[in-house]
C-alpha positions as CSV (number, residue, x, y, z in Angstrom):
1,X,-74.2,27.6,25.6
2,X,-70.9,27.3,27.3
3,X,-69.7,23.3,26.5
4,X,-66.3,23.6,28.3
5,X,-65.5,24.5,31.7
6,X,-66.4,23.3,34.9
7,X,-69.9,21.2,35.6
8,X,-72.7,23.2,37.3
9,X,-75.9,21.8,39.2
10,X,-75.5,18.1,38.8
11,X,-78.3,16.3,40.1
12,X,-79.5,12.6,40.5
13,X,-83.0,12.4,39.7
14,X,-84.2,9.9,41.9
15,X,-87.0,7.5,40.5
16,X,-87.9,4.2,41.0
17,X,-87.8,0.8,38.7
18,X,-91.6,0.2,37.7
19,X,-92.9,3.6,38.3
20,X,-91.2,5.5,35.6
21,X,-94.3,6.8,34.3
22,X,-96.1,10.2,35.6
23,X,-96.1,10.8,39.2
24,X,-97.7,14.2,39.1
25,X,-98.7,15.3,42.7
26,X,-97.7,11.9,44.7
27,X,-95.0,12.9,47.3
28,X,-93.4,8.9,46.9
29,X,-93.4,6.6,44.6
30,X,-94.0,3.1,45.9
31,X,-93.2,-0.4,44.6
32,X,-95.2,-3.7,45.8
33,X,-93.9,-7.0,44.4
34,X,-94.8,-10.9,46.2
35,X,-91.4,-10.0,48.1
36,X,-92.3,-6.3,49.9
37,X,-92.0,-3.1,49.1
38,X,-89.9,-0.3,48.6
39,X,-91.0,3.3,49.0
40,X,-88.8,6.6,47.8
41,X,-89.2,9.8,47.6
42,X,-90.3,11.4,44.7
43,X,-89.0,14.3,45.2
44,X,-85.4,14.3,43.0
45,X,-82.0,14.4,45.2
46,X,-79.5,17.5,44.6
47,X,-75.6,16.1,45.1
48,X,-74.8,19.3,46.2
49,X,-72.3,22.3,45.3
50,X,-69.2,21.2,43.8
51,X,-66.5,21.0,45.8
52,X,-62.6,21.0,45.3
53,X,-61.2,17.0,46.8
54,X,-58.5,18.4,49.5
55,X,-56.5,15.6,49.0
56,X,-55.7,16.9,45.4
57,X,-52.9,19.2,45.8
58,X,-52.9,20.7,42.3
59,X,-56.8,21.4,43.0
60,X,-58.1,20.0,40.0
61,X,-60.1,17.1,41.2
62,X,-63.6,18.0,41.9
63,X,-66.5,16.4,43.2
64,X,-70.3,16.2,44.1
65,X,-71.5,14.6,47.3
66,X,-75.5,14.2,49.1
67,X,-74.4,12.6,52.7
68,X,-77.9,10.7,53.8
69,X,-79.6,12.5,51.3
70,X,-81.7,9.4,49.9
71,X,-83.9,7.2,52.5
72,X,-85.0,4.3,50.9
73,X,-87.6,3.0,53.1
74,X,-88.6,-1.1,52.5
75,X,-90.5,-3.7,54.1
76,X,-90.2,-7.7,52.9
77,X,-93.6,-9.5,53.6
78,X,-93.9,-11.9,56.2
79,X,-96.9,-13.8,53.8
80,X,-94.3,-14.5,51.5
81,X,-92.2,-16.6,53.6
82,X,-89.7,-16.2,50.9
83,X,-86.3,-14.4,51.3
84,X,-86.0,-11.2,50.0
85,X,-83.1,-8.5,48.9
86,X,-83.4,-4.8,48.3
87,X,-81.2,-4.2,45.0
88,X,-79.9,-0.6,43.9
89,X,-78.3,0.2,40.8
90,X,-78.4,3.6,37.9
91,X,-77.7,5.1,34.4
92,X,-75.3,6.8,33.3
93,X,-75.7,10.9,33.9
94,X,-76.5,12.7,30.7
95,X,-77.3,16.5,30.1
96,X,-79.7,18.0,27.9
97,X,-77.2,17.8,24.7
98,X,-76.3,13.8,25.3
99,X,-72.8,14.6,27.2
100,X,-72.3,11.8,29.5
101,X,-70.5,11.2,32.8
102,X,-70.4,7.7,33.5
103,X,-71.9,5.8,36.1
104,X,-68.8,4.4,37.0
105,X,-67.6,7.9,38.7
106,X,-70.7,7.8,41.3
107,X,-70.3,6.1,44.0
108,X,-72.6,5.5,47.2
109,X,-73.1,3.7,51.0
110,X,-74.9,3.4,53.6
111,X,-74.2,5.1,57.0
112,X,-72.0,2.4,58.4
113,X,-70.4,1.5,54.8
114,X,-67.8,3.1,52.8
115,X,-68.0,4.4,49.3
116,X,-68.5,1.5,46.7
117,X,-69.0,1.8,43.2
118,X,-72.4,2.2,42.0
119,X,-73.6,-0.5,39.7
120,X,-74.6,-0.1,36.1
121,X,-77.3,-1.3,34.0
122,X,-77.3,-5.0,34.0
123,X,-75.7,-5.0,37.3
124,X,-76.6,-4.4,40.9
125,X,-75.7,-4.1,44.4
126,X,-77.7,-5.5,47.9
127,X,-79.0,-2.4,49.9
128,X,-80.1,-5.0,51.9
129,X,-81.2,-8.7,52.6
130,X,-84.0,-10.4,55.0
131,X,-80.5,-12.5,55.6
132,X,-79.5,-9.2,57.6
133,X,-82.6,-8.6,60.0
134,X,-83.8,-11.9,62.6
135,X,-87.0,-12.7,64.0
136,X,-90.2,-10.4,63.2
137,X,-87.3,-7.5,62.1
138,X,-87.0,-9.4,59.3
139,X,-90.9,-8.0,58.1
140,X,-91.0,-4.6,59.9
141,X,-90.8,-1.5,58.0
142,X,-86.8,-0.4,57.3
143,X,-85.3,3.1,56.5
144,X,-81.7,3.3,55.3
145,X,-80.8,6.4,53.7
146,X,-78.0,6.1,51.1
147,X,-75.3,9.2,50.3
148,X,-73.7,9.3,46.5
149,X,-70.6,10.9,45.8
150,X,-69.6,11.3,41.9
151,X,-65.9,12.2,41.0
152,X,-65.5,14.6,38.4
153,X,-62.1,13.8,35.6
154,X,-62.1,17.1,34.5
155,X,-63.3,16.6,30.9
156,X,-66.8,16.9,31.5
157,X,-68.9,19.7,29.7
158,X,-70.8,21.9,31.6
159,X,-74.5,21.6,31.9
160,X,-77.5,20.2,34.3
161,X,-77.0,16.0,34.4
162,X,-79.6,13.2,35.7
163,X,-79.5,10.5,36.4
164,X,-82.1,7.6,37.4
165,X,-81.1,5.4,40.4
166,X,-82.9,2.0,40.3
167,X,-84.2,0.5,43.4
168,X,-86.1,-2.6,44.2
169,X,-87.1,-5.4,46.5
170,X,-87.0,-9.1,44.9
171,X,-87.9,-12.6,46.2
172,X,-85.3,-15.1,46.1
């Protein structure tokens, strides 16, 4: 096995906080909690072929990028009368000999957002907030699909990396 050289199929594999376990044959994975819930795909998300960053003129910098490739779809509960937040975060990306790129290289947003970086363990960013939606949109069903882009230094080892991207709805 090659261990130098240029990174082949990177993936994120997409799963959900709580519902780690065995999924076998459910197309989504689905979290409930007292604030609402938050339902993914189960299906893991590909970032792609790699691609050269044109703004590199030597060529060297590559990168990975899914544009709207993950819809998270949530809905907070209008029982709970509570506010609510939809929080995102991930691990670090490690291959099937322990090499690992760090989460600090992926990046994501939303369609009207710009790249941020992507929160570690410990950590995490609002996807969004009941703050953010008035009236009865405040409890109706949301879909905002989220694009990752991870920047490649050029000392990574080749190989097939995951890595698990956190997401959950809590009551404030």
């Amino acid at each position: 096995m090659e261990r130098h050289g240029p990174i082949n199929n990177i993936g994120i594999a997409l799963l959900m906080l709580l519902l780690l376990a065995s999924a076998t044959g459910r197309a989504f994975y689905t979290e409930t909690t007292g604030a609402g819930m938050v339902m993914l795909s189960a299906t893991p998300v590909s970032l792609g072929p790699m691609r050269v960053d044109p703004t590199d003129p030597r060529g060297r910098r590559n990168y990975y990028e899914t544009v709207n490739g993950f819809p998270v779809v949530f809905q907070g509960y209008e029982r709970s009368k509570n506010a609510w937040e939809v929080h995102i975060y991930a691990d670090d990306f490690r291959n099937e000999t322990g090499d690992v790129i760090p989460v600090s290289q992926l990046r994501w947003r939303t369609p009207d957002g710009v790249y941020q970086a992507m929160a570690g363990l410990g950590d995490y960013h609002v996807l969004a907030a009941s703050r953010d939606y008035s009236g009865n949109h405040r409890w109706s069903v949301h879909t905002i699909p989220v694009s990752f882009y991870l920047s490649l230094t050029g000392d990574e080892y080749a190989g097939t990396y995951e890595s698990t991207v956190y997401v959950s709805i809590v009551s404030l």
